[in-house]
C-alpha positions, 0 to 999 in steps of 0.5 A, spaced: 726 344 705 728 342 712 735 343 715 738 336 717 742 335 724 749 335 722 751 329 726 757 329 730 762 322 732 764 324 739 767 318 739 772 321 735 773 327 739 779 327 745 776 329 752 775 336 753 779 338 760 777 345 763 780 348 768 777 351 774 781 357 777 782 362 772 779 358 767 772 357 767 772 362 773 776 368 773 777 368 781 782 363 785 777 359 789 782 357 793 783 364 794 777 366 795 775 361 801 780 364 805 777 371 804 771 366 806 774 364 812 777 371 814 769 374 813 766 368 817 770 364 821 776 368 822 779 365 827 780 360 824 786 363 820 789 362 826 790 354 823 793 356 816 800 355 817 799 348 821 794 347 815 799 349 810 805 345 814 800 338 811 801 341 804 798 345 799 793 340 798 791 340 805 790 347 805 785 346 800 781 342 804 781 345 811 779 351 807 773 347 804 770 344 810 771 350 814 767 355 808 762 354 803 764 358 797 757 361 793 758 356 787 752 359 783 755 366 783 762 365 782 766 370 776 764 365 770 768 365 764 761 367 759 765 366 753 768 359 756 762 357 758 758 358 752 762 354 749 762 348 754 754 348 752 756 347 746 760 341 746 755 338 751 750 339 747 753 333 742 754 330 747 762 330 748 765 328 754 768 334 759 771 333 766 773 338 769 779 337 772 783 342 776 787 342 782 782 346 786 778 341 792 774 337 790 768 338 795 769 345 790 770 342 784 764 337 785 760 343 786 761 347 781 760 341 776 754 340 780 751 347 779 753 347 771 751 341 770 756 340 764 761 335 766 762 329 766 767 327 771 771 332 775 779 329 777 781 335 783 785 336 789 783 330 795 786 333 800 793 329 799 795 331 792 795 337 789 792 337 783 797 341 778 802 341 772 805 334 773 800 330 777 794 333 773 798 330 767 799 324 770 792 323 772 790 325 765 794 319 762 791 314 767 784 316 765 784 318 758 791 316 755 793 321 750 785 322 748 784 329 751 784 336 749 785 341 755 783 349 757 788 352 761 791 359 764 797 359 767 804 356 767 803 350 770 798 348 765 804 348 760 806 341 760 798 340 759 798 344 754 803 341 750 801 334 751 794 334 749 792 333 742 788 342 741 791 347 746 786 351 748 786 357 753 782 362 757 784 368 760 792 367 759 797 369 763 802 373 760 807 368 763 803 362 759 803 366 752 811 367 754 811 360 754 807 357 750 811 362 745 818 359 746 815 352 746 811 354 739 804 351 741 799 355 738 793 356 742 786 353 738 782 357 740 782 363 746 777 365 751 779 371 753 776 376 758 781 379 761 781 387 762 786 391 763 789 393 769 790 400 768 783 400 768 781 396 773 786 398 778 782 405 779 775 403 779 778 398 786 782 403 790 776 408 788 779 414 786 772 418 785 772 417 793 778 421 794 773 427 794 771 426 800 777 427 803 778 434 801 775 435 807 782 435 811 783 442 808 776 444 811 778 447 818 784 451 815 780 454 809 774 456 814 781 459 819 784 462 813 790 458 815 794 460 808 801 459 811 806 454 807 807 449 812 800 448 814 797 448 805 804 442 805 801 438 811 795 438 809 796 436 802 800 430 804 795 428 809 790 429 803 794 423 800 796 419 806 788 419 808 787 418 800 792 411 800 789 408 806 782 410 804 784 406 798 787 400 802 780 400 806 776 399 800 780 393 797 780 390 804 772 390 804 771 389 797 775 383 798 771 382 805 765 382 801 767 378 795 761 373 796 755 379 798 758 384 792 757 378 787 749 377 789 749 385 788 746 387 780 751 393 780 757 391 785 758 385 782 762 388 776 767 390 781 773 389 780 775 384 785 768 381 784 768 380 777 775 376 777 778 383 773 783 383 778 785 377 783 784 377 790 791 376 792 794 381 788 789 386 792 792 384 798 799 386 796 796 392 794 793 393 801 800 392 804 804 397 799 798 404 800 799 402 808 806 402 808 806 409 802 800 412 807 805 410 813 810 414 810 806 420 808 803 421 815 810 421 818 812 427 815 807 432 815 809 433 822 816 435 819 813 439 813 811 444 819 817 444 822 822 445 815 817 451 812 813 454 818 817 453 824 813 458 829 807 453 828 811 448 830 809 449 838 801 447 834 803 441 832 803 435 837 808 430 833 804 423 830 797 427 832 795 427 825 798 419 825 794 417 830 787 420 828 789 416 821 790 410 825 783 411 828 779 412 822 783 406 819 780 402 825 773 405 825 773 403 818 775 396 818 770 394 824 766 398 820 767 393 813 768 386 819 762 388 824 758 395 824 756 395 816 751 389 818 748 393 825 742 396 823 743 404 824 749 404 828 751 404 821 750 410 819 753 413 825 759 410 825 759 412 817 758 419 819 763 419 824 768 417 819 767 423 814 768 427 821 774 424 823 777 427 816 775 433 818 779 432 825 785 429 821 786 435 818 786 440 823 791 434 827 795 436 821 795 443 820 793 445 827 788 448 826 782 447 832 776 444 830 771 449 832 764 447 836 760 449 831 764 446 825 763 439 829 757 440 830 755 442 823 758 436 821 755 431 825 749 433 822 750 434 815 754 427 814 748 422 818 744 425 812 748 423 807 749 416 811 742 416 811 741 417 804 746 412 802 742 406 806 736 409 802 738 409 796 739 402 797 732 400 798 729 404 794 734 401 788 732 394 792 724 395 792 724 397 785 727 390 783 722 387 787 726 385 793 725 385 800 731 386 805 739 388 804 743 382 804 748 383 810 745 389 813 739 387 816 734 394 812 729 392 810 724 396 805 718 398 810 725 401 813 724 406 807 719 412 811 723 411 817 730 412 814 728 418 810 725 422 817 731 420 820 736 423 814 732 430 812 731 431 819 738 430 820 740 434 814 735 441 816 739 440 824 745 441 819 742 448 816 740 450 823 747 450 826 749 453 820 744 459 821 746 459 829 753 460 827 752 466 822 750 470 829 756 469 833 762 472 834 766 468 831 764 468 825 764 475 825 772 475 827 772 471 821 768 475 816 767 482 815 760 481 811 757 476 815 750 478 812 752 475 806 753 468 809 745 468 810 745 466 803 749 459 804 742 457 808 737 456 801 743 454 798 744 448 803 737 447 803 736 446 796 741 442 796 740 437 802 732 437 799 735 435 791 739 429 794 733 426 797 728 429 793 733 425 786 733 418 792 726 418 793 725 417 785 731 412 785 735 418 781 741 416 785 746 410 785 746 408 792 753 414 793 751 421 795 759 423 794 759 421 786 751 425 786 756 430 789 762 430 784 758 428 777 751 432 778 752 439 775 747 441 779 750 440 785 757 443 783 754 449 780 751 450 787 757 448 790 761 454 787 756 458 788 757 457 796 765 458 794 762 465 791 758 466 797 763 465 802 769 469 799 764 475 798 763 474 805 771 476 806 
């Protein structure tokens, strides 16, 4: 027997409100048009504190006249929106009303195709708590239900007939305790920052920065002083690599959110918000700032006769260049065809340098040399992994890079060349002078050339197959093959002692 339609009186039902910023979306957008601003027009931010002056609501509008947020791919609340189709499909009203401009609002109401109405900022009130009450009762008396997520949703909250939140703040639940309303239903989709904030400050990258130990471990620099200066460069360097990549990621809100796997990055997905990250670029600076300060000071108190190596504040302004370099990478040079790969390469040598700036430890030719060889064939891998990865979902070109897959035969003649350049300098190197001051079984040090090129001819052999995920340094640190060669090479070289 058929199942009859069960038949709904929306008539009955109170309007449904929602709210847009970390409601039906995770992120702020009002946030996230500021970031918008600072990625296209920065400027243009040159205007906030005179935009602000006008009030909050002015603020807003400015921002949206100035950019246009991406509205298809902005962090939704799945579960929410799930909901709100379900109660569209009845046929129940639904305004989204939020304190977020309008010009936004209209076109998130646009993109979903769910709402009845919007009620937004107009670029004169602000939309929230108080007034979005008001304008509650003047479009809909008492007749309305409401979705919220933070304190000023409380007087809504209270007044309207089934309180209902998504992803709540611990202020509001604090709230909504105290005052006895009991949410009706919960939409969370909130995930804890203690799992969220490691995958933002990338702490996995900070493999790459033990490349600061390279030139006193190559010298077989084992005084105190220098081993302290050196771990807490490792930590500084750590801090502000850390900040860097909040800072692009925050850059790159709208890009990463187009992305099948950046996307679900932190910042992206909404997991954490953007003004927080902000907070946390200042706070890792500052701490990075104070760490670079002291490694002098750590030679001086432990390792006195190295102090005449040590020029004061070397290491500090090599930090500075690589904070610099990598923020004209992330504002500038990442979307430039191939000078991206040097300048990528030439961060993972400035470590190198900063590390010798720390301990006072000389670079040698043959090191740099080495180096810019060995990291433009990681830089090169990395460009290609993505296109191979974007070729096989049928894509074209890399949004924001200016690659495009014909590039594909291009980029790994560069990157292999580059990477065997790297296997011959190291070759040359084990017949010098200086090697043999250095080491006392040079000969054994021929063994690292078919570990390296073993090594180098895997990495793009696992690219070409899309076995890579676009980040040669995690293929580095999880692949067993790799650190099994990896401690083969410690072996080898400290046979060679």
């Amino acid at each position: 027997m058929p199942q009859q339609a069960i038949e709904i009186d929306t008539a009955a039902l109170p309007v449904l409100c929602v709210d847009l910023d970390g409601t039906l979306v995770k992120s702020d957008t009002l946030h996230d048009s500021a970031l918008a601003v600072a990625r296209h027009h920065p400027l243009a931010l040159l205007n906030i504190p005179s935009w602000l002056l006008q009030g909050k609501a002015a603020l807003k509008r400015h921002l949206a006249a100035t950019v246009q947020l991406d509205v298809a791919h902005l962090p939704y609340n799945r579960e929410l929106l799930q909901y709100l189709q379900q109660q569209h499909a009845t046929g129940r009203p639904i305004y989204l009303a939020t304190a977020a401009d309008a010009d936004t609002a209209r076109r998130v109401a646009a993109h979903l195709g769910l709402f009845t109405g919007v009620l937004a900022s107009d670029g004169q009130l602000n939309l929230a708590g108080k007034n979005k009450l008001a304008a509650f009762r003047s479009h809909f008396g008492d007749n309305f239900t409401y979705i919220g997520n933070a304190l000023p949703d409380l007087p809504l909250l209270e007044s309207c007939r089934e309180p209902m939140v998504a992803n709540p703040t611990p202020a509001l639940r604090t709230a909504l305790r105290k005052a006895g309303v009991t949410p009706a239903r919960t939409f969370d989709e909130t995930v804890s920052p203690l799992k969220a904030w490691p995958k933002a400050i990338r702490l996995h990258q900070w493999a790459k920065n033990v490349l600061i130990f390279v030139p006193l471990l190559l010298a077989h620099a084992w005084a105190p002083g220098i081993l302290v200066a050196a771990a807490l460069a490792f930590l500084s360097f750590g801090l502000c690599a850390s900040a860097t990549y909040i800072v692009n990621d925050l850059l790159d809100l709208e890009a990463d959110r187009q992305h099948p796997r950046k996307r679900r990055r932190p910042f992206a997905s909404g997991d954490l918000s953007a003004l927080s990250g902000v907070f946390v670029v200042v706070l890792l600076l500052a701490v990075s700032l104070v760490l670079a300060l002291s490694v002098p000071r750590v030679i001086a108190a432990l390792s006195p006769q190295l102090v005449s190596l040590i020029k004061p504040h070397y290491f500090l302004e090599w930090l500075g260049i690589y904070l610099v370099t990598t923020l004209a990478y992330s504002l500038r040079f990442k979307r430039s065809v191939l000078v991206d790969v040097i300048v990528l390469s030439g961060l993972y040598t400035i470590r190198i340098i900063a590390g010798s700036a720390a301990s006072g430890v000389p670079v040698s030719t043959w090191l740099g040399s080495f180096s810019i060889f060995f990291f433009l064939s990681l830089a090169l891998v990395k460009r290609f992994a993505e296109l191979e990865n974007l070729s096989e979902r049928g894509g074209s070109t890399v949004g924001g890079r200016g690659y495009h897959v014909s590039d594909i035969e291009q980029l790994r003649s560069f990157g292999s060349a580059s990477g065997f350049a790297s296997v011959v300098v190291l070759t040359l190197y084990i017949s010098t002078l200086e090697a043999a001051q250095l080491y006392h079984h040079t000969r054994r040090l021929w063994l690292l050339v078919p570990v390296l090129i073993l090594w180098i001819m895997r990495l793009w052999l696992q690219a070409s197959r899309g076995q890579l995920n676009e980040d040669p340094v995690v293929y580095a640190i999880t692949d067993r093959r790799s650190l099994l060669l990896g401690v083969l090479v410690a072996l080898i070289v400290l046979s060679a002692l």
